[in-house]
N, C-alpha and C positions, 0 to 999 in steps of 0.2 A: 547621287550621280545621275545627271541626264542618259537615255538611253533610245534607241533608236523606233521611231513610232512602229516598225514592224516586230519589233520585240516586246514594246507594251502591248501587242495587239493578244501576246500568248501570254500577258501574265495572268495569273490565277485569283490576283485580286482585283480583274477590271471591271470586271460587271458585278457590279454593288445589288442590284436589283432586276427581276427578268418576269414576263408573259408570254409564253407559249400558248398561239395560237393555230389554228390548222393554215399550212401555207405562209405565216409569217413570225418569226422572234423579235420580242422586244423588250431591249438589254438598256438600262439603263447602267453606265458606263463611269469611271474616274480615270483618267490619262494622270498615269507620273509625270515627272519631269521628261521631255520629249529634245534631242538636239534636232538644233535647225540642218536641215538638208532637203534634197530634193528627189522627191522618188520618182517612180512611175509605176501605177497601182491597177492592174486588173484584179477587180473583184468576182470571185464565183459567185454572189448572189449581190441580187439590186438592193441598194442601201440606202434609205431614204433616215437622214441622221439631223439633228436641230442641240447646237452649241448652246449649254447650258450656263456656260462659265463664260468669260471672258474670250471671245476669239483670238489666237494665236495671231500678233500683230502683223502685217505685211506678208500673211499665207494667202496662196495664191495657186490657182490650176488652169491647166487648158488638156487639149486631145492631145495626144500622146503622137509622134509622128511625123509632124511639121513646124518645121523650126520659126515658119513665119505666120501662126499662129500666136494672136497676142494672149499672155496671162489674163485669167478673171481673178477679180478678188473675191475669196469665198464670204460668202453669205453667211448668218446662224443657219441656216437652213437649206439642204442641200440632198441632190440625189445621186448616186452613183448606181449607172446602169452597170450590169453583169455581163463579162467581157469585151469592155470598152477601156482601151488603155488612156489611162489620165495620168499626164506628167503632175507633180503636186510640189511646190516648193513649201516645206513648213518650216514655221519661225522657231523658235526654243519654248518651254515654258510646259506646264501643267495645267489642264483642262477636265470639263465634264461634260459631255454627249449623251443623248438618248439615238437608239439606232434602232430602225428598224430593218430586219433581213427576210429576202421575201423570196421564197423556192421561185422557181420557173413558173410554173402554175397560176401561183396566185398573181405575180406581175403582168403575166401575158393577158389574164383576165380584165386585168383593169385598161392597159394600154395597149394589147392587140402584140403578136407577136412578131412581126415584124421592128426593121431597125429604127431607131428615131434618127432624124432629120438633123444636120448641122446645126440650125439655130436653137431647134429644142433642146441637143445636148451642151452646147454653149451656155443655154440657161439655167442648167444643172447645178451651176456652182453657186449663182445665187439668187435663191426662190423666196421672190419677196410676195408672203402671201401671211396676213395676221391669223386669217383663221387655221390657216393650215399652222402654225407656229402655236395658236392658243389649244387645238386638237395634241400636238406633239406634248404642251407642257403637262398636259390631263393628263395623258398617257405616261407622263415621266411619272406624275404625283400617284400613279396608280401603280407602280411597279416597284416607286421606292416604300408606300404601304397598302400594300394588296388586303384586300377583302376579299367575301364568299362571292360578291358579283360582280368583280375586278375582269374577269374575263368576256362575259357579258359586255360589260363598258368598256370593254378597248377593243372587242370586236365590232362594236358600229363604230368607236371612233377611226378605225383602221379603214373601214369602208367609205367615210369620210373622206379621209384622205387620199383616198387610192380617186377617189374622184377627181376631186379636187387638183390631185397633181395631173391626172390625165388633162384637163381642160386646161392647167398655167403650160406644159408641156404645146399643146395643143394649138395654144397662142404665141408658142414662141417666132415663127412664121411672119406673123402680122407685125409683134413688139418690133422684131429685127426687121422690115423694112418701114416703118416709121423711124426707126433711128438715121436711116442713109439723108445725106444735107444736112447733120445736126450739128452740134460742136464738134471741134478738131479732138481726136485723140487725147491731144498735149493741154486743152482746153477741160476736159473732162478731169483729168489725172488731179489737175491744178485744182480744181472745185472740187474732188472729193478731197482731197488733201485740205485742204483748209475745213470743209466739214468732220473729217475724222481730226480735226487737232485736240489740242486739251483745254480746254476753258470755254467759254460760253459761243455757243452756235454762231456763226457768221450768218449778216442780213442778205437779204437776197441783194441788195446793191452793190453790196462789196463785192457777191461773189460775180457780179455781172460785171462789175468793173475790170475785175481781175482777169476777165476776157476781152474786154474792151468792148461790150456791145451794151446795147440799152435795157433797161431793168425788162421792158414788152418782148424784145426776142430773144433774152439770154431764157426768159422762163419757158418761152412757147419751145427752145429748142432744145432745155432741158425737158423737157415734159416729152415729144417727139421721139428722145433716146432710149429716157428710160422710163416712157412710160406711167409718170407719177410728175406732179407738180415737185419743183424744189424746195417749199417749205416745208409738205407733206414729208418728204425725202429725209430733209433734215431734224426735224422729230421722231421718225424711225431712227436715225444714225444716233443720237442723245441718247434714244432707251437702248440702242444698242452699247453706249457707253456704260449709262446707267447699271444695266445686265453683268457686265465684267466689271465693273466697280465691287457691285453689290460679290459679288461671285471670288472676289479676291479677301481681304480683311476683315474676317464677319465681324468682328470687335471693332471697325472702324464706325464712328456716330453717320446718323445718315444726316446731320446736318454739314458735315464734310465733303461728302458725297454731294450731297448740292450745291455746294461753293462750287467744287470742282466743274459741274455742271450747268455750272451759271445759274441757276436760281436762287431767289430770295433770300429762299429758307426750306426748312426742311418740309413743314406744310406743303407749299406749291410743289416741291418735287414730288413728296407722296401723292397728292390730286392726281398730277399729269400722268405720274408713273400706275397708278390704277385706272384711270382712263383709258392711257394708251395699252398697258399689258391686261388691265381684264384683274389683278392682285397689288396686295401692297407690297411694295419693297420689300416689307419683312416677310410677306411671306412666302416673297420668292426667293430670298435669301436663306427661308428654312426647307425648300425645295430641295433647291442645290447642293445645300450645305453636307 
C-alpha cells in the first residue's frame, strides 16, 4: 500500500546504508511505494540528495509562496536548502536516494552564511553537474559497502562536492540571464517532452521543427537556456532513462533495455552507458539494487 512520502521519511527500514561524518550524514536511502501528492517541505538541515532509481515521473518543485512561480522539473540531483519552503508535487511509485545532511556549520562553510539568491535556489531542483553526480555515486557505493577507509574517502569526496555545488549555485546568476530572449516557455515544455518520451532520442531537426525555427537558432537558443548544447542535453536525458530502466527489473536483459532506448544492441548501450556514467550497466544496476 502506497503511503505518504512524509511517512516513509520515519520508517525504520529507509536508510539501507549510512557515513557519519563530522558536520554531515550520509544515508543511502530505499523510498516504498510513495502516493502522488503535493507537499510543501521545509527541511531543518541542507540536503544535497542524487536519484538512484528511476525518478518519479512528472515530480516537480518550485519556492513555496507564490503561485506565479513556475514548477522545475527535478533533476537526479538536487539540493534542498534548510529552511526554504519548497512546494513539491510528487508522482506515485518506489524509489532510491543517497542524501546528504549537512548541520549548519558545515553548509555555511562551504557557501557562506547568508541567504541564496532567487536563481540559485531555482537551480536547486535541478543540478546538472557529472562530476558532482559521479562523486554522489562513490559515496552511495561507499555506504552500501563500507570499509576501514570508507570514512576517509567520502570525507574528501564530500569536500568535493561542497565545492563544487558552491561554484554550480554561484553561476546560477549568469545561467539565468542567458536564458532571457530564448525559447518560449510552451517551446521548451514541448522539446523536453518529446526528449523524455519512450523510444529512441529525437534529432535535433525535429526538435527544432517542432518550434518552428531553423536547426542554427533552435540550438544556439537551446544552449542560451539551458546552458548545454541539445545533443549534449539529450544524451544526459537517455542515461537518465537508462538509470530508471536499469533501477526497475533487474531480471530484465539489458539487450531490452536498449531496444527501449534506441540502440543497436546491447554492446553500444553498454559502450555509451560507461562513457557517459563512468560504470557498466551492470554495475550500476548492483549499486542500486
Amino acid at each position: 500500500m502506497a503511503t505518504h512520502i512524509i511517512d516513509a521519511q520515519q520508517s525504520k527500514d529507509l536508510v539501507q546504508g549510512r557515513i557519519a561524518l563530522p558536520g554531515v550524514l550520509i544515508e543511502l536511502c530505499a523510498f516504498p511505494e510513495v502516493e502522488a501528492e503535493t507537499i510543501v517541505v521545509t527541511e531543518t538541515q541542507a540536503i544535497l540528495s542524487l536519484g538512484l532509481s528511476r525518478l518519479l515521473t512528472g515530480s516537480e518543485g518550485r519556492l513555496a509562496g507564490n503561485e506565479r512561480t513556475p514548477f522545475i522539473r527535478f533533476g537526479a540531483l538536487g539540493f534542498r536548502p534548510a529552511g526554504t519552503p519548497m512546494e513539491m508535487r510528487v508522482s506515485g511509485g518506489a524509489f532510491h536516494t543517497l542524501r546528504c545532511r549537512f548541520e549548519d556549520w558545515r553548509i555555511e562553510a562551504a557557501l557562506g552564511a547568508g541567504p541564496l539568491g532567487q536563481a540559485a535556489l531555482a537551480a536547486c531542483f535541478d543540478i546538472r553537474s557529472q562530476a558532482m553526480e559521479d562523486a554522489m555515486l562513490r559515496l552511495a557505493s561507499e555506504a552500501e559497502q563500507p570499509q576501514a577507509d570508507s570514512a576517509a574517502l567520502a570525507q574528501s569526496l564530500v569536500a568535493i562536492l561542497l565545492i563544487d555545488l558552491r561554484r554550480y549555485l554561484s553561476g546560477a546568476e549568469v545561467r539565468a540571464h542567458r536564458r532571457k530572449g530564448g525559447l518560449t516557455p510552451r517551446m521548451l515544455r514541448q522539446v523536453l517532452e518529446q526528449i523524455d518520451a519512450p523510444g529512441p532520442p529525437p534529432d535535433i531537426d525535429m526538435l527544432a521543427a517542432s518550434c518552428g525555427l531553423s536547426r542554427y537558432h533552435f540550438m544556439r537558443c537551446f544552449r542560451d537556456m539551458m546552458g548545454i548544447a541539445p545533443g549534449a542535453f539529450t544524451r544526459e536525458a537517455r542515461m537518465r532513462r537508462a538509470k530508471a530502466l536499469l533501477g526497475g527489473d533487474e531480471r530484465r536483459p539489458l539487450a531490452d533495455i536498449a531496444r527501449d532506448l534506441g540502440y543497436s544492441g546491447a554492446p553500444a548501450f553498454c559502450a555509451a552507458f560507461r562513457q557517459q556514467v563512468g560504470r557498466s550497466p551492470s554495475a550500476y544496476r548492483a549499486l542500486i539494487r
